[in-house]
VEXNUZA-747341 format. One record per atom (N, C-alpha, C, O, CB): residue in one letter; x, y, z. Coordinates in Angstrom, 1 decimal, padded with zeros to 4 digits, m for minus. Glycine has a CB too. Example, Ala and Ser with C-alpha at 12.3 -4.5 7.8 and 13.67 -1.06 7.14 Angstrom:
2
+--------+--------+--------+--------+
: residu :     xx :     yy :     zz :
+--------+--------+--------+--------+
:      A :  013.2 : m005.7 :  007.8 :
:      A :  012.3 : m004.5 :  007.8 :
:      A :  013.2 : m003.3 :  007.8 :
:      A :  014.2 : m003.3 :  008.5 :
:      A :  011.3 : m004.5 :  009.0 :
:      S :  012.8 : m002.2 :  007.1 :
:      S :  013.7 : m001.1 :  007.1 :
:      S :  012.9 :  000.0 :  007.9 :
:      S :  013.4 :  001.1 :  008.0 :
:      S :  014.1 : m000.6 :  005.7 :
+--------+--------+--------+--------+
This chain:
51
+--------+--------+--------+--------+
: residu :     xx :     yy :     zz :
+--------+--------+--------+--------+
:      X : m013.7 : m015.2 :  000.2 :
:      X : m013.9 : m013.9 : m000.4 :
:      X : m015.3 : m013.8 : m001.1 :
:      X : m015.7 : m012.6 : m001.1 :
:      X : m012.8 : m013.6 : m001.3 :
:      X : m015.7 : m014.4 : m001.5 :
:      X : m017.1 : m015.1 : m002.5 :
:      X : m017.9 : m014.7 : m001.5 :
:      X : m018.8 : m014.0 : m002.1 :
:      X : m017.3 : m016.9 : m002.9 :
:      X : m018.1 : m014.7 :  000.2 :
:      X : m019.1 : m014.6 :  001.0 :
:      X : m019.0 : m012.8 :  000.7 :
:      X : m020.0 : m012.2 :  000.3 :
:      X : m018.7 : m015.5 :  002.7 :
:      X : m017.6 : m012.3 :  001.3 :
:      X : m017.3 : m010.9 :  001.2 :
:      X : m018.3 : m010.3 :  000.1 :
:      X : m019.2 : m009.5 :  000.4 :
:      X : m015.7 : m010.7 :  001.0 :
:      X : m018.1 : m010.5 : m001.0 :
:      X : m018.7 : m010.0 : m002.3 :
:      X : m020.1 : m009.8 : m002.1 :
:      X : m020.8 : m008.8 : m002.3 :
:      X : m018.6 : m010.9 : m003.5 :
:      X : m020.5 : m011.4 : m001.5 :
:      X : m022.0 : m011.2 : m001.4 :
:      X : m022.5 : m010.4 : m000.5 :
:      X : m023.5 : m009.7 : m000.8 :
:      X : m022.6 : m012.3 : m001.2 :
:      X : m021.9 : m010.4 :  000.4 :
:      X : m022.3 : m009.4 :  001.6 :
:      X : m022.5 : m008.2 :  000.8 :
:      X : m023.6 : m007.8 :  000.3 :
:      X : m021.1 : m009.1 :  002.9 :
:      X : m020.9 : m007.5 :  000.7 :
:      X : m021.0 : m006.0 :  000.0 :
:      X : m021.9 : m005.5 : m001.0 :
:      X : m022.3 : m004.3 : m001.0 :
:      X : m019.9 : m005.7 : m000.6 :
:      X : m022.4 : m006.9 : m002.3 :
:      X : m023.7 : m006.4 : m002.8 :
:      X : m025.2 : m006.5 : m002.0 :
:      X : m026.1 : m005.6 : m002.0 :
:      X : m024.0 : m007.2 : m004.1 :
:      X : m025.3 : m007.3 : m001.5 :
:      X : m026.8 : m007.2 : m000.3 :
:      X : m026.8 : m006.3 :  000.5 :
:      X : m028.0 : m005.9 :  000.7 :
:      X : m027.0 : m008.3 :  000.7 :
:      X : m026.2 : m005.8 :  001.1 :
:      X : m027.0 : m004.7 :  002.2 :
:      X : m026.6 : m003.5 :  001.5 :
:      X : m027.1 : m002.6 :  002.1 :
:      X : m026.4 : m004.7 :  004.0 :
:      X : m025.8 : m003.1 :  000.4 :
:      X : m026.1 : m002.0 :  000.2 :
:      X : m024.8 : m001.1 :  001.1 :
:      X : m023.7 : m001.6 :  001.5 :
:      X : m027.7 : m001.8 :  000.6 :
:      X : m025.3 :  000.8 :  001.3 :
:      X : m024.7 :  001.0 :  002.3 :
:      X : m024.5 :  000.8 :  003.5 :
:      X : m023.6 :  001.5 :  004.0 :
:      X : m024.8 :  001.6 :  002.3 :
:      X : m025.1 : m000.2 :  004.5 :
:      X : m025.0 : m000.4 :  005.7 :
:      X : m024.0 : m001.3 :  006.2 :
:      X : m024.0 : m002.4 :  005.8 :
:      X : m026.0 : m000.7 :  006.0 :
:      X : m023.1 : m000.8 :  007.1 :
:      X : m022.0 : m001.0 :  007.6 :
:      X : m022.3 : m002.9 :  007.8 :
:      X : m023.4 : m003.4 :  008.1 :
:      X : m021.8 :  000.1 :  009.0 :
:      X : m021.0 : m003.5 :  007.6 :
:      X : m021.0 : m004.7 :  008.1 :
:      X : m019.7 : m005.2 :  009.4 :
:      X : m018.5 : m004.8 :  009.2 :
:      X : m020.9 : m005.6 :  006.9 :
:      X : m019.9 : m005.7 :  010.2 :
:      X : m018.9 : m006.1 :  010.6 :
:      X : m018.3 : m008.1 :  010.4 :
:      X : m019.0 : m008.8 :  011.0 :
:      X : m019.1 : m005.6 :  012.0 :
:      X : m017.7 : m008.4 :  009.9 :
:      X : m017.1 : m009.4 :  010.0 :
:      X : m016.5 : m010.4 :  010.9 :
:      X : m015.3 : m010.3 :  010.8 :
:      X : m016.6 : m009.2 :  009.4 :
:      X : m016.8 : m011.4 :  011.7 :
:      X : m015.5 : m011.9 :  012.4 :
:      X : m014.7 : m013.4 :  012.1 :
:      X : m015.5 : m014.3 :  011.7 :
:      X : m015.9 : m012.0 :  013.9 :
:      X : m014.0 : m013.7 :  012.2 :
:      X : m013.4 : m015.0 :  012.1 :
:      X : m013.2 : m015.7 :  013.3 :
:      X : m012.7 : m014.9 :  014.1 :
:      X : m012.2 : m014.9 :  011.5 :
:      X : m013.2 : m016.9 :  013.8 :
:      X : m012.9 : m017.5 :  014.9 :
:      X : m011.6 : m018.7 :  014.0 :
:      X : m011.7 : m019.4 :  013.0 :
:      X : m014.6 : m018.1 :  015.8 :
:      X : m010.5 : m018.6 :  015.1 :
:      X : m010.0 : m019.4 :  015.0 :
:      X : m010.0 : m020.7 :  016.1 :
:      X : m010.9 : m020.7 :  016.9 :
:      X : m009.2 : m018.9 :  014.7 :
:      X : m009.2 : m021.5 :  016.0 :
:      X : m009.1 : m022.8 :  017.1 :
:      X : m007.7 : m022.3 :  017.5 :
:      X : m007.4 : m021.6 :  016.5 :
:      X : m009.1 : m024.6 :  016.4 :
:      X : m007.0 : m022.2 :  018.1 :
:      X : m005.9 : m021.9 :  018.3 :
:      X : m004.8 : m020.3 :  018.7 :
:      X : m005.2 : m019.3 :  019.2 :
:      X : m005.9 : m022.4 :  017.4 :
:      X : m003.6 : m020.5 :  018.5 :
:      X : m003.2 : m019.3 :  018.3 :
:      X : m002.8 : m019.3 :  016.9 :
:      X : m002.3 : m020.3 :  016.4 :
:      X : m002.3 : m018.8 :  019.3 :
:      X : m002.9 : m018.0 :  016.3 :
:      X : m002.9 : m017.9 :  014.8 :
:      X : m002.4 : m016.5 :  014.6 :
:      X : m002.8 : m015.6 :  015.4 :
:      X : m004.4 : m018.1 :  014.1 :
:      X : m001.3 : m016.2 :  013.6 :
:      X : m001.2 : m014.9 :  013.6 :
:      X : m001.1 : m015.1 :  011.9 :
:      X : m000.3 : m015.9 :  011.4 :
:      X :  000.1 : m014.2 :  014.7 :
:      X : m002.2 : m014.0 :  010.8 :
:      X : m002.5 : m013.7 :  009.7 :
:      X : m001.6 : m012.7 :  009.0 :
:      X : m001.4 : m011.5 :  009.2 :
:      X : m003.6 : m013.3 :  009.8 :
:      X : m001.1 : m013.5 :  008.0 :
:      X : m000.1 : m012.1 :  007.5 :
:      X : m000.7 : m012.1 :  005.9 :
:      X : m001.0 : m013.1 :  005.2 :
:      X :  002.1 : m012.3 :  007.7 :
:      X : m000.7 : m010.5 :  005.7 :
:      X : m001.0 : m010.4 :  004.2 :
:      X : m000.1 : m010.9 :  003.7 :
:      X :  000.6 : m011.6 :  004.3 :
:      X : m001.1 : m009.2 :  003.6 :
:      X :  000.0 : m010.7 :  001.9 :
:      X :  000.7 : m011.3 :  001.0 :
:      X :  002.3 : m010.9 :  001.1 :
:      X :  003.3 : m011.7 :  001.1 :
:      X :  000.0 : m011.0 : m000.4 :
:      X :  002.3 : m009.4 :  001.3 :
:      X :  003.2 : m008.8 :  001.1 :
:      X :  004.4 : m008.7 :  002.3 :
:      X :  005.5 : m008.5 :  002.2 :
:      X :  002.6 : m007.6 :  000.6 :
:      X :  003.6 : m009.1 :  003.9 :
:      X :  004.4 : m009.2 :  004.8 :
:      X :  005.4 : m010.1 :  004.9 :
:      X :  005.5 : m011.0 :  004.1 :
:      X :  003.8 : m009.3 :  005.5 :
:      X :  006.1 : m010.0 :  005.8 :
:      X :  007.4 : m010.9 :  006.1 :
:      X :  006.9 : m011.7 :  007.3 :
:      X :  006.4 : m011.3 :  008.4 :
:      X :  008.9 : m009.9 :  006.4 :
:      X :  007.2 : m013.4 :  006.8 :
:      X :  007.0 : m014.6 :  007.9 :
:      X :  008.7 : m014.5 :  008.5 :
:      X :  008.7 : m015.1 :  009.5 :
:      X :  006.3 : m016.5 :  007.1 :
:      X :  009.6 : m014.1 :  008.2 :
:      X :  010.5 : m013.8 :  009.1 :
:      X :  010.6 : m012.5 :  010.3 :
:      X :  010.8 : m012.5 :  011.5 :
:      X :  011.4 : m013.7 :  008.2 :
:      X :  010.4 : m011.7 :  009.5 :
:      X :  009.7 : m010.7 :  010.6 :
:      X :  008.8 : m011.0 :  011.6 :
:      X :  009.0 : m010.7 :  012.7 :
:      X :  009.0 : m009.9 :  010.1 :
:      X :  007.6 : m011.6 :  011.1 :
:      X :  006.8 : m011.9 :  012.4 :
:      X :  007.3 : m013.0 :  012.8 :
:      X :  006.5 : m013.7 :  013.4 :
:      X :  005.2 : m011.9 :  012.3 :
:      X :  008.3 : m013.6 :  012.6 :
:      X :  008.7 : m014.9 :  013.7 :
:      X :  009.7 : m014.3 :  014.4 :
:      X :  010.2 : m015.0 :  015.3 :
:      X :  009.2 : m016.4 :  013.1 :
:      X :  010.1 : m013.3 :  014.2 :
:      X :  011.1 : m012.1 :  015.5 :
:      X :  010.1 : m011.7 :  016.1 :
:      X :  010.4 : m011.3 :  017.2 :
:      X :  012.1 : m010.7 :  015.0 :
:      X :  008.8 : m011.6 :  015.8 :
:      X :  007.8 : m010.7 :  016.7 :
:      X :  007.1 : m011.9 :  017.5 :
:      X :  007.6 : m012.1 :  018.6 :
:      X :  006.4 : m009.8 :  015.7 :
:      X :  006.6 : m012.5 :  017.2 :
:      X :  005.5 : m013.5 :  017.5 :
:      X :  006.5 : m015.3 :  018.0 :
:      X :  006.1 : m016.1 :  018.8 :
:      X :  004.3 : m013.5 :  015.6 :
:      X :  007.5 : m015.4 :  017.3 :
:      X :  008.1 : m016.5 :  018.0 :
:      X :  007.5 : m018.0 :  017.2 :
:      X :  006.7 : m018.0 :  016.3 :
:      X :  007.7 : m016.3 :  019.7 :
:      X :  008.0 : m018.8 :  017.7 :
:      X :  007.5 : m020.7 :  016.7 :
:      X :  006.3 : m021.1 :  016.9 :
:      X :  005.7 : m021.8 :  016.1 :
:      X :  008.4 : m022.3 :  017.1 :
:      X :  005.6 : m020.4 :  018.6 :
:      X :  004.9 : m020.5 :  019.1 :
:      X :  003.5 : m020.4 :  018.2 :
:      X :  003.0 : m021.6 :  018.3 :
:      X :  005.1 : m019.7 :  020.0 :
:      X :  003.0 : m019.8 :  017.6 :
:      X :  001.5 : m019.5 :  016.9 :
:      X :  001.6 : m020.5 :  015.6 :
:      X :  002.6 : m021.0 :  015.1 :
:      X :  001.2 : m017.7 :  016.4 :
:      X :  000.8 : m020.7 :  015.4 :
:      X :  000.5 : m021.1 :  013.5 :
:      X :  000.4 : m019.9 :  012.3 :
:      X : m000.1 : m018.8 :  012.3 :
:      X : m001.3 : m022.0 :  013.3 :
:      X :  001.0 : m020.3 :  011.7 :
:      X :  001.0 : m019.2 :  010.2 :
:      X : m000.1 : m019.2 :  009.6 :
:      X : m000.5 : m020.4 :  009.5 :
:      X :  002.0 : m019.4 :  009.1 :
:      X : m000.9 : m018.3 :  009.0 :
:      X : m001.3 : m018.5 :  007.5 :
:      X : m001.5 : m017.2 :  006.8 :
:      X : m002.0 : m016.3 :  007.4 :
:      X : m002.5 : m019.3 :  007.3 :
:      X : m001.0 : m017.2 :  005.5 :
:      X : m001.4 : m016.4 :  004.9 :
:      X : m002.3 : m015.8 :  003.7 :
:      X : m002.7 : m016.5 :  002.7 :
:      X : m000.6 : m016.3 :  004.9 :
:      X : m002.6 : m014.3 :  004.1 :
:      X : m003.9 : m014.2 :  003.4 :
:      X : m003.7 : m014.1 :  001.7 :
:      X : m004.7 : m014.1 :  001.0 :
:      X : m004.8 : m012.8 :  004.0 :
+--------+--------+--------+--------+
């Protein structure tokens, strides 16, 4: 998030785009989501993590 900050003060108004690469399959769940839920969606199959 430290990178995020710095970005959003340096360029000012100009749009950024961000990407993440993972290794794997990965499915990201916010704080507030349910890891039961998405393991009815998504299955044992992927790795977790949350943001």
């Amino acid at each position: 998030m430290a990178v995020d900050e710095w970005l959003m003060k340096s360029v000012g108004d100009t749009a950024v785009l961000r990407l993440y690469l993972w290794i794997g399959d990965w499915v990201s769940l916010g704080y507030f989501q349910s890891l039961t839920d998405a393991l009815k969606i998504f299955g044992e199959g992927p790795e977790y993590v949350r943001r």
